[in-house]
C-alpha positions as CSV (number, residue, x, y, z in Angstrom):
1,X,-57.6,2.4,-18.5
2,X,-55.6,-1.0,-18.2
3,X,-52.5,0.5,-19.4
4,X,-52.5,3.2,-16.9
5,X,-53.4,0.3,-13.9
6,X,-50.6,-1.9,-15.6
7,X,-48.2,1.0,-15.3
8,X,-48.9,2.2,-12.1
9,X,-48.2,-1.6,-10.4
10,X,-45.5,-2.2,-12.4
11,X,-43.8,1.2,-11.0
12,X,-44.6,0.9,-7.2
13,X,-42.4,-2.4,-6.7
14,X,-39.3,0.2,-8.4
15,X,-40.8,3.2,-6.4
16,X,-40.3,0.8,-3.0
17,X,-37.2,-0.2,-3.8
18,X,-35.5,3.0,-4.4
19,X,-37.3,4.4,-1.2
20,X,-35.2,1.9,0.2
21,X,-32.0,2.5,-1.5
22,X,-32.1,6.1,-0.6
23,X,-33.0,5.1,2.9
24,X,-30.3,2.5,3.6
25,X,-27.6,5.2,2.3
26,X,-28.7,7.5,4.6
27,X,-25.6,5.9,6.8
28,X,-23.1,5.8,4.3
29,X,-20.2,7.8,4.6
30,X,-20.9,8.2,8.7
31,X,-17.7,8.3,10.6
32,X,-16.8,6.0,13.0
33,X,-17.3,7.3,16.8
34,X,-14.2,5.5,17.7
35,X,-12.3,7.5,15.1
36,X,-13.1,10.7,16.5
37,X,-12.5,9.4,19.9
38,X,-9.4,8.1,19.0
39,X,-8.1,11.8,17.4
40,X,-10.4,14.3,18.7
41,X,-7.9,17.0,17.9
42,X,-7.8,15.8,13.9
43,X,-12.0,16.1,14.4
44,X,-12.1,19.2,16.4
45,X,-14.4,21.7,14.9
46,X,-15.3,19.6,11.6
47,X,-18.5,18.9,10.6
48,X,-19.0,14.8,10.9
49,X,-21.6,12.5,10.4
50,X,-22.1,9.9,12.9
51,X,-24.8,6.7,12.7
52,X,-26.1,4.3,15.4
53,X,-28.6,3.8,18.3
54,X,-30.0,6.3,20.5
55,X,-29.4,4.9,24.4
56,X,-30.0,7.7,26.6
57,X,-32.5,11.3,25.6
58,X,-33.3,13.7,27.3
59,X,-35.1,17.0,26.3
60,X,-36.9,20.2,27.1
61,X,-38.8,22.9,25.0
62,X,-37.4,21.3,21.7
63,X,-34.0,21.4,22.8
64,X,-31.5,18.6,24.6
65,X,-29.1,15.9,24.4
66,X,-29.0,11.9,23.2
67,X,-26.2,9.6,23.7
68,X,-25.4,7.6,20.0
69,X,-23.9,4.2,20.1
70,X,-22.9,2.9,16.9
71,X,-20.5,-0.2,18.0
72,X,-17.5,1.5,18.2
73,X,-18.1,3.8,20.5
74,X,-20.6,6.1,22.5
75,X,-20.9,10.3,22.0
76,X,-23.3,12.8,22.9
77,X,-25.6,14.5,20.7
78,X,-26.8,18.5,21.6
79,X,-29.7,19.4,19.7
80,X,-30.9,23.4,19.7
81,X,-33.8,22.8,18.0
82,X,-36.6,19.7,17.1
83,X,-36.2,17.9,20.2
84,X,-34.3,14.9,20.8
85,X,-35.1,11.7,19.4
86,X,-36.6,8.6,21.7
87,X,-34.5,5.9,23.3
88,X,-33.8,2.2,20.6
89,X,-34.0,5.2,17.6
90,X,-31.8,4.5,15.0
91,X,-30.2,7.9,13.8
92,X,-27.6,9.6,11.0
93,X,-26.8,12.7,12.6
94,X,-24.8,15.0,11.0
95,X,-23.0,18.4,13.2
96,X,-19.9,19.7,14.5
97,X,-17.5,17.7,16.7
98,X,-16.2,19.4,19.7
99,X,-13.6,17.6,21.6
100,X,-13.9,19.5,25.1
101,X,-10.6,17.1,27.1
102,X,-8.8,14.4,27.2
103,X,-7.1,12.7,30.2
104,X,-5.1,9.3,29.5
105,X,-7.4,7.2,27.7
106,X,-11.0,9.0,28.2
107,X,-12.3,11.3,25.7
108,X,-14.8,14.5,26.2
109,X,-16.7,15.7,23.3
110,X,-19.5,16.7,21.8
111,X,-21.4,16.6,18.6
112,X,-23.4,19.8,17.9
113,X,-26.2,19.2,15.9
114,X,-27.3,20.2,12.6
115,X,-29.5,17.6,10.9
116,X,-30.3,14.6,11.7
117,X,-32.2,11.6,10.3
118,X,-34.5,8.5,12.3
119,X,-35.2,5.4,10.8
């Protein structure tokens, strides 16, 4: 029986630990909101993941729309389906960027959800 104990604390500190790993890449390979700002045409239509802190949410009957700032920049989220996530949540949301104008310097678009993960 004190093998099996031994084992079993010996594994949770690893199990932890790789939670975390797989957690913490969860971001990884997010793109920039800035770099689809800067060349919504390039993005247009793609399928992107974006990373960073919900500011604004607002949702009804599982559907809606968050704002995402991850430093760089600010874009909106639409979400068909599993409601919107609460204001200060971090998220990895991954969908289709749709650049609807530009005019000068501003930037119109959208990101059109299709998974998303909170931390």
């Amino acid at each position: 029986m004190k093998p099996l104990r031994h084992a079993v604390r010996s594994l949770a500190p690893r199990i932890l630990v790789a939670a975390a790993l797989v957690m913490l890449s969860g971001c990884q390979g997010a793109t920039p909101i800035k770099t689809l700002l800067d060349d919504p045409g390039g993005f247009d239509g793609k399928t992107v993941t974006i990373a960073g802190k919900v500011t604004t949410s607002v949702g009804f009957l599982g559907t809606g729309a968050y704002q995402v700032d991850d430093g760089t920049g600010k874009l909106i989220v639409v979400t068909k389906e599993g409601g919107t996530p609460r204001e200060g949540a971090e998220v990895a949301v991954k969908g289709v960027f749709r650049s609807a104008f530009t005019f000068k310097t501003e930037t119109a678009a959208v990101l059109m959800e299709s998974g998303r993960t909170t931390k």
